[in-house]
PLY file of the C-alpha trace (Angstrom):
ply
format ascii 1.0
element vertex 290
property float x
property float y
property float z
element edge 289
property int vertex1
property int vertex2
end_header
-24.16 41.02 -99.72
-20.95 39.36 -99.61
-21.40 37.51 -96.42
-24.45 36.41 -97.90
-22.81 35.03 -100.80
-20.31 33.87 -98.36
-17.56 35.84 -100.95
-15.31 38.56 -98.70
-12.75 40.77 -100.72
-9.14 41.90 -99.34
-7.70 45.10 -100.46
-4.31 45.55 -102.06
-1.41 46.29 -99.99
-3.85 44.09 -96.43
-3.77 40.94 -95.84
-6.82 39.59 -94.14
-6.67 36.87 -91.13
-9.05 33.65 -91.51
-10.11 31.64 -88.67
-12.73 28.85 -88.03
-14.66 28.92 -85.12
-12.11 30.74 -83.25
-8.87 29.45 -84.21
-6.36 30.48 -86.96
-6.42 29.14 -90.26
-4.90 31.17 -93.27
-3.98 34.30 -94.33
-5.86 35.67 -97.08
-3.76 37.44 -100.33
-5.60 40.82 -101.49
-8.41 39.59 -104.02
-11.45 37.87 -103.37
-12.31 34.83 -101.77
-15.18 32.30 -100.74
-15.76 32.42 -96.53
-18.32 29.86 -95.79
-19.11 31.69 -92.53
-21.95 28.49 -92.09
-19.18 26.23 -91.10
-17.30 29.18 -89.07
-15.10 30.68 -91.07
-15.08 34.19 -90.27
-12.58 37.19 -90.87
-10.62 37.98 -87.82
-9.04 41.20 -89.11
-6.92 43.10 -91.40
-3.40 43.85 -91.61
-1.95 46.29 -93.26
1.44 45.60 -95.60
1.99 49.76 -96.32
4.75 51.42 -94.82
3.93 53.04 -91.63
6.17 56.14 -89.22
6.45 56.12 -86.07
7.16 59.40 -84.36
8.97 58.94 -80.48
9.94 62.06 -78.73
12.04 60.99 -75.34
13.33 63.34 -72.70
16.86 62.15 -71.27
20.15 63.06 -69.57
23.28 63.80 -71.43
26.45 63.22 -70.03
26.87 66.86 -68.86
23.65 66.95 -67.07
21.89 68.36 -69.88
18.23 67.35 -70.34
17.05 67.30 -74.11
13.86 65.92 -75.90
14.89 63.71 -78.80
12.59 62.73 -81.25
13.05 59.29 -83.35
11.33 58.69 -86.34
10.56 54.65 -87.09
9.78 53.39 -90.66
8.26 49.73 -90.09
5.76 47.89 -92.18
4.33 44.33 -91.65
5.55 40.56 -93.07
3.17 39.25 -95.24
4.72 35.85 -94.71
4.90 36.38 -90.79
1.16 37.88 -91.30
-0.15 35.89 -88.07
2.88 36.77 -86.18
2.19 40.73 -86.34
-1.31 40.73 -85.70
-2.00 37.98 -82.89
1.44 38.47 -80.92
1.45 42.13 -80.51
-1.52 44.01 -79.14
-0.49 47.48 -79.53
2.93 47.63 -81.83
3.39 51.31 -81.71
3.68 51.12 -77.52
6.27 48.02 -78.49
8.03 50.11 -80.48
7.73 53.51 -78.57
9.44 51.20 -75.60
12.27 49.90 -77.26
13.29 53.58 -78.83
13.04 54.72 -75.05
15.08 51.78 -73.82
18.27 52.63 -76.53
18.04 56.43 -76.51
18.28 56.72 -72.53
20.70 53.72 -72.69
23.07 55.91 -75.28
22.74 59.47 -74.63
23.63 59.74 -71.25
26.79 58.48 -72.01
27.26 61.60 -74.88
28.23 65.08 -74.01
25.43 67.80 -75.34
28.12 68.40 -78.61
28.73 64.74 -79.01
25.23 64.09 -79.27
24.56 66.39 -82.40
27.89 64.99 -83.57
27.01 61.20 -83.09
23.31 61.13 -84.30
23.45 59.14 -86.91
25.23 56.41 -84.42
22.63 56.98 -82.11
19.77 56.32 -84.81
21.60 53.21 -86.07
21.61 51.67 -82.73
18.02 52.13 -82.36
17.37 50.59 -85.76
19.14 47.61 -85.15
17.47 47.10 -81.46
14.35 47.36 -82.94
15.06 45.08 -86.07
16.19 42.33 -83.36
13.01 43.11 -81.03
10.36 43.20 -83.80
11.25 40.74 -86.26
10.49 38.04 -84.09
6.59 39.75 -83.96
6.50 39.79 -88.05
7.52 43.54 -88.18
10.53 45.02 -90.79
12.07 47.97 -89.59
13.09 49.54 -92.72
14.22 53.09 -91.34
15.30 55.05 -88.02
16.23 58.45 -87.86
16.81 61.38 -85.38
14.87 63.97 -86.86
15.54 66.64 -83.87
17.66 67.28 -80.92
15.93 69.61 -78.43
17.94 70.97 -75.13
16.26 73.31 -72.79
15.55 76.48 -74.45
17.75 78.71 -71.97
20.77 75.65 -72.64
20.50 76.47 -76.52
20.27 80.79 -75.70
23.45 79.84 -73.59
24.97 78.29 -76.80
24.15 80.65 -79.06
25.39 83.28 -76.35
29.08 81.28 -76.05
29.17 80.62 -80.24
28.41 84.51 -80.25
31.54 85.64 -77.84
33.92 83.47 -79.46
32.85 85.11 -82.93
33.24 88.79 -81.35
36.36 87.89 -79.95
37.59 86.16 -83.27
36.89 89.28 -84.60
38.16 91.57 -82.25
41.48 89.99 -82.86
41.50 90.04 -86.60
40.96 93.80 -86.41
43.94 94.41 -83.96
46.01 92.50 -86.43
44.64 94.84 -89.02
44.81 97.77 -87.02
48.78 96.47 -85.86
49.50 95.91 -89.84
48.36 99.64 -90.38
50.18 100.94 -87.77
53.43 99.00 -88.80
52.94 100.03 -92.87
52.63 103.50 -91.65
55.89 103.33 -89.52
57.34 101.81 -92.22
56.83 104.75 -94.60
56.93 107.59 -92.33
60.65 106.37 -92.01
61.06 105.80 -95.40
60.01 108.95 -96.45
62.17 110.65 -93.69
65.20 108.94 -94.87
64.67 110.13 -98.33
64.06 113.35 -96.74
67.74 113.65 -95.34
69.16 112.32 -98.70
67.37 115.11 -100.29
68.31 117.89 -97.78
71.76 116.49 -97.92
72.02 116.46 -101.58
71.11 120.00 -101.82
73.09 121.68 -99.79
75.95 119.26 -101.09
74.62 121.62 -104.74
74.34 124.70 -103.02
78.47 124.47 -101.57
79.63 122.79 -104.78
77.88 125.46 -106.90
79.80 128.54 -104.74
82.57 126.78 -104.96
82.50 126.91 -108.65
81.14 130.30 -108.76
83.81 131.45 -106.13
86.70 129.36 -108.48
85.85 131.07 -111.48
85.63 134.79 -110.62
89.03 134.61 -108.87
90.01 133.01 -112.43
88.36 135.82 -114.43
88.79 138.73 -111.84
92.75 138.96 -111.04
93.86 140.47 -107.67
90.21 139.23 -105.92
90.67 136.58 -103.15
88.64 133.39 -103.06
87.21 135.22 -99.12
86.09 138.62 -101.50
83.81 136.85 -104.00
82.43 134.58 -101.16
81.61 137.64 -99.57
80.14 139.08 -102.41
78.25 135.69 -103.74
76.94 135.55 -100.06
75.15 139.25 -99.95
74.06 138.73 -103.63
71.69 136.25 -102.48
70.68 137.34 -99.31
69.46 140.59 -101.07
68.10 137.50 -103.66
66.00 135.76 -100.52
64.83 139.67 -99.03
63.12 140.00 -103.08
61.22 136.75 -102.66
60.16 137.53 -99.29
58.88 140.71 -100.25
57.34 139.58 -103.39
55.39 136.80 -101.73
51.76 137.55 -101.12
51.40 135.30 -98.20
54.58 136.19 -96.37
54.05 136.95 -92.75
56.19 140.31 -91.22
59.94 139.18 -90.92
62.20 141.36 -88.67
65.61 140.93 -90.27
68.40 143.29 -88.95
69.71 145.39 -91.19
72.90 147.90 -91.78
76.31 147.59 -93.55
77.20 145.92 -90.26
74.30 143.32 -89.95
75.26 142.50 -93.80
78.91 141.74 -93.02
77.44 139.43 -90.18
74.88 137.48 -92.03
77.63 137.35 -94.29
80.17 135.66 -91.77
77.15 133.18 -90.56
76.49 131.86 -94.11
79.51 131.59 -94.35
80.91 129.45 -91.53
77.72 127.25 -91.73
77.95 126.47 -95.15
81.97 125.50 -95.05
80.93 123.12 -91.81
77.95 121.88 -94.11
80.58 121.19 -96.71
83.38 119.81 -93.85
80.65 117.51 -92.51
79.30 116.07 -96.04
82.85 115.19 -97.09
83.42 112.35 -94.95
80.00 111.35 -95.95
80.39 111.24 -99.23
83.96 108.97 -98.51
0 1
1 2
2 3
3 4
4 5
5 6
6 7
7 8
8 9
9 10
10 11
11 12
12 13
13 14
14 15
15 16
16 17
17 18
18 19
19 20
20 21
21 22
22 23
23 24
24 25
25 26
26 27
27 28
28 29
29 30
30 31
31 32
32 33
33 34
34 35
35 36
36 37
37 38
38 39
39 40
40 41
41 42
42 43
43 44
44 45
45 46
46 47
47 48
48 49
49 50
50 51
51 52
52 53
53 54
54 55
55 56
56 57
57 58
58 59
59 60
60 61
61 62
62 63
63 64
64 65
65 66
66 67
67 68
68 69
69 70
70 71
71 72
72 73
73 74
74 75
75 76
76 77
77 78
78 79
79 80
80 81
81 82
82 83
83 84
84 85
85 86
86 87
87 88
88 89
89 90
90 91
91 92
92 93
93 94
94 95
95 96
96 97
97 98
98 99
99 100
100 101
101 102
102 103
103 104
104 105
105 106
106 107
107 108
108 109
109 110
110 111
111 112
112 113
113 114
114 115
115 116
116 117
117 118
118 119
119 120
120 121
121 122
122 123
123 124
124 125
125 126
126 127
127 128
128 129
129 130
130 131
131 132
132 133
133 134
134 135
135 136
136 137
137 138
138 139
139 140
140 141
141 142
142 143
143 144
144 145
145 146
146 147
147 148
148 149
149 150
150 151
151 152
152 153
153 154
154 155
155 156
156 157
157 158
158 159
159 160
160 161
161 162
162 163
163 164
164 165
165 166
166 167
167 168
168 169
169 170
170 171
171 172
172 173
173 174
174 175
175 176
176 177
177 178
178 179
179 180
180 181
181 182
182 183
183 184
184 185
185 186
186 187
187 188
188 189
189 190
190 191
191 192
192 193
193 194
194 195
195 196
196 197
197 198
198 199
199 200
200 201
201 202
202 203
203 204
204 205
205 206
206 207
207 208
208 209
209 210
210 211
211 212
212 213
213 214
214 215
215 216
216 217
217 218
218 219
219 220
220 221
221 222
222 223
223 224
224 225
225 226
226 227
227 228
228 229
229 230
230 231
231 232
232 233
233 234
234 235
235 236
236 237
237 238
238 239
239 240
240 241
241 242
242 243
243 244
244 245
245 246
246 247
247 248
248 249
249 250
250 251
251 252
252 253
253 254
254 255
255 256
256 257
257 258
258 259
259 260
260 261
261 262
262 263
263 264
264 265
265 266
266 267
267 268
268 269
269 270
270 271
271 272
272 273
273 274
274 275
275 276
276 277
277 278
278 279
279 280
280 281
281 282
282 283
283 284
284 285
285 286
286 287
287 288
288 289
């Protein structure tokens, strides 16, 4: 009916291309408008203005003889002032455009490491964009976007990877847990010393009591007993508390069997032995003390 009427109507967001018998005459704005198709005007085709993706996916090298599949996505959309520009001077544009991203990515990448080129993508996507904003702006296209949507190596290159990022955790691990384990080791040194050393001070300390309380004991009967020698209430202080330490033995109701000799003889012996060791104790602890 409209080419009857000789009336054609252009969408919004196309542009439609006029010629006359063959040859190009104007561009036609969304709307409608009168084609007398009896004097050859004719439509030649539409163009679209929308914004249109490209998706490229090129296998190349990387500089460590790594092959990966990158994939470049293109935003483009036509000129609607270069209208006969895009559609007569391009057949195909998405082949143009496939050929340029080919042309930059293998021109780029190679000269990347496999890290370097997940590092440097967004480098790698502006140099594409402004190849292709040189290339197709003379044809009537705007690129308005590029970006590097996906870097793909080999699959048993990225299980390598994943294999190397994995060891270097373990190992990262394996040292922090020496160094715990080392730490550990060292606190428990650390005390187990400590607590020996306050071990000593306490044995010391009490036996430093024990001589300084029979030498009290020893000072005062001699004081209050006249004609006993200092060596006769040692003596005597000395079996008192033996026949004190054979009471708790024998009161104990865990106490293993103890063989201890016994006799007026074996008395006057243990006797001696306290003795002697507890006036070295005291000799020795002296010259501590100073």
């Amino acid at each position: 009916m409209g080419n009857l009427l000789c009336c054609v109507q252009v969408g919004q967001s196309t542009v439609a291309i006029k010629e006359r018998f063959g040859k190009f005459e104007d561009v036609l704005e969304p709307g409608c408008h009168f084609l007398p198709w009896c004097i050859g005007s004719q439509i030649a085709g539409n163009l679209s203005l929308r914004l249109q993706q490209l998706d490229v996916r090129c296998e190349t090298k990387t500089k460590d003889n790594v092959f990966v599949n990158v994939v470049a996505s293109v935003q483009y959309r036509a000129l609607a002032n270069k209208a006969s520009d895009a559609f007569y001077r391009l057949t195909n544009t998405k082949t143009q455009i496939q050929a340029y991203v080919f042309d930059v990515i293998r021109g780029t990448v190679p000269k990347l490491n496999l890290d370097d080129v997940f590092e440097q993508k967004n480098g790698i996507a502006k140099a594409v964009e402004d190849e292709l904003e040189k290339a197709m702006g003379v044809y009537g296209f705007e690129i308005v976007h590029t970006l590097i949507v996906d870097i793909e190596p080999d699959e048993h290159v990225k299980r390598a990877m994943n294999e190397i990022n994995s060891a270097a955790r373990l190992r990262l691990a394996a040292n922090e847990k020496a160094e715990a384990e080392k730490i550990v080791q060292i606190k428990r040194a650390e005390g187990d010393a400590e607590s020996k050393y306050l071990a000593g001070l306490g044995i010391a300390r009490q036996r430093q009591a024990i001589v300084d309380g029979l030498r009290d004991s020893v000072l005062g009967f001699s004081v209050n007993v006249p004609g006993t020698s200092a060596k006769d209430v040692m003596d005597m202080v000395l079996i008192t508390q033996y026949f004190d330490t054979m009471k708790e033995i024998g009161a104990t109701s865990k106490s293993s069997a103890v063989f201890v000799p016994h006799g007026p003889g074996a008395v006057r012996d243990i006797a001696v032995q306290i003795r002697d060791g507890l006036l070295q104790a005291s000799t020795q602890q002296q010259p501590s003390l100073l």
